[in-house]
N, C-alpha and C positions, 0 to 999 in steps of 0.2 A: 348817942347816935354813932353808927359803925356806917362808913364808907366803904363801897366796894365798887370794884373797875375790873371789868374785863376785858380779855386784850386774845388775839391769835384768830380770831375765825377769818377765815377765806374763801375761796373759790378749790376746790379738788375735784379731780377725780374718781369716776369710781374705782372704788379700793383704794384707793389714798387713804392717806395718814396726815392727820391736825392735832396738836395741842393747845390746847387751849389753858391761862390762866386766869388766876382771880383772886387780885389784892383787896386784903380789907384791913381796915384800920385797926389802933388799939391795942392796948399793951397787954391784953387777951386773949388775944387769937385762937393761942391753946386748948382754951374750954370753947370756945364755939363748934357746934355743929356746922360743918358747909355743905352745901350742896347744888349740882347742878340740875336747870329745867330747861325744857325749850320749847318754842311755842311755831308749830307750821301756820302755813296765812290760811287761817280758814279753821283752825282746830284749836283746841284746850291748851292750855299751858300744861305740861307732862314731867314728871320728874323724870331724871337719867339715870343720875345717881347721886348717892351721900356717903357723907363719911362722917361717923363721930366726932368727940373730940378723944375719945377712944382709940382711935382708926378700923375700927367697924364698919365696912363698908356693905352699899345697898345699891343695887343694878335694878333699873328695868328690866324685862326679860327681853325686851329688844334689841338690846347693845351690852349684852352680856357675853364676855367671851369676846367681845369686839372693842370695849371699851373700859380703860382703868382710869379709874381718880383717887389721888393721893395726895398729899400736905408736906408742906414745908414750914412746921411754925416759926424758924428761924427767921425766915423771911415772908411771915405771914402770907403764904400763898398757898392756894388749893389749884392742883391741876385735872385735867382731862384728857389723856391722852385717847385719842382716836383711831384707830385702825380697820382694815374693811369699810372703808364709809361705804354707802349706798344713798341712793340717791330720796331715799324715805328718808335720813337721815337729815337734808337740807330745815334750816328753819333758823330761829334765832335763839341763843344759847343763855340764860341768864344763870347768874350766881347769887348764891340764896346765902346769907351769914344769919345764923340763929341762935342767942343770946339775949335773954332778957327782952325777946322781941324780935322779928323778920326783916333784915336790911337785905335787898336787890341791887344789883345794879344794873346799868343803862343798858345790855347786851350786846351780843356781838354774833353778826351772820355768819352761817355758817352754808357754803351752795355747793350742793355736791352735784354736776354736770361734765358729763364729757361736752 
């Protein structure tokens, strides 16, 4: 069982900038694929983006050029940096650990509003 917490979403912005993290458990982290999704009220859960354990990463085409995630396995974390928010971008952000099975965590809002 792999734990994950995600922490950073807020209130921005348009054009604002959030990062967002996402700790997960495990003296593996390394080999895990992570990845972020996010789900508007009314719509499909979506991926954003991934990152190997590679560091292969994979964008939407909607927050591409808008949007980087990268790794820390130091300290077992995977980031989301944000920039350009718009306001399509508002929703709730999960993080996805995949290993030997799909761990989520609880998510964390993200409201992009002047």
């Amino acid at each position: 069982q792999v734990r994950v917490v995600e922490s950073g979403g807020g209130l921005v912005q348009p054009g604002g900038s959030l990062r967002l993290s996402c700790a997960a458990s495990g003296s593996f982290f390394s080999i895990y694929n992570m990845g972020w999704f996010r789900q508007a009220p009314g719509k499909q859960r979506e991926m954003v983006a991934i990152i190997t354990s590679g560091g292969t990463t994979n964008y939407a085409d909607s927050v591409k050029g808008r949007f980087t995630i990268s790794r820390d396995n130091a300290k077992n974390t995977v980031y989301l940096q944000m920039n350009g928010l718009k306001p399509e971008d508002t929703a709730v952000y999960y993080c996805r650990s995949s290993w030997l099975g799909d761990y989520w965590g609880q998510g964390t809002q993200v409201t992009v509003s002047s």
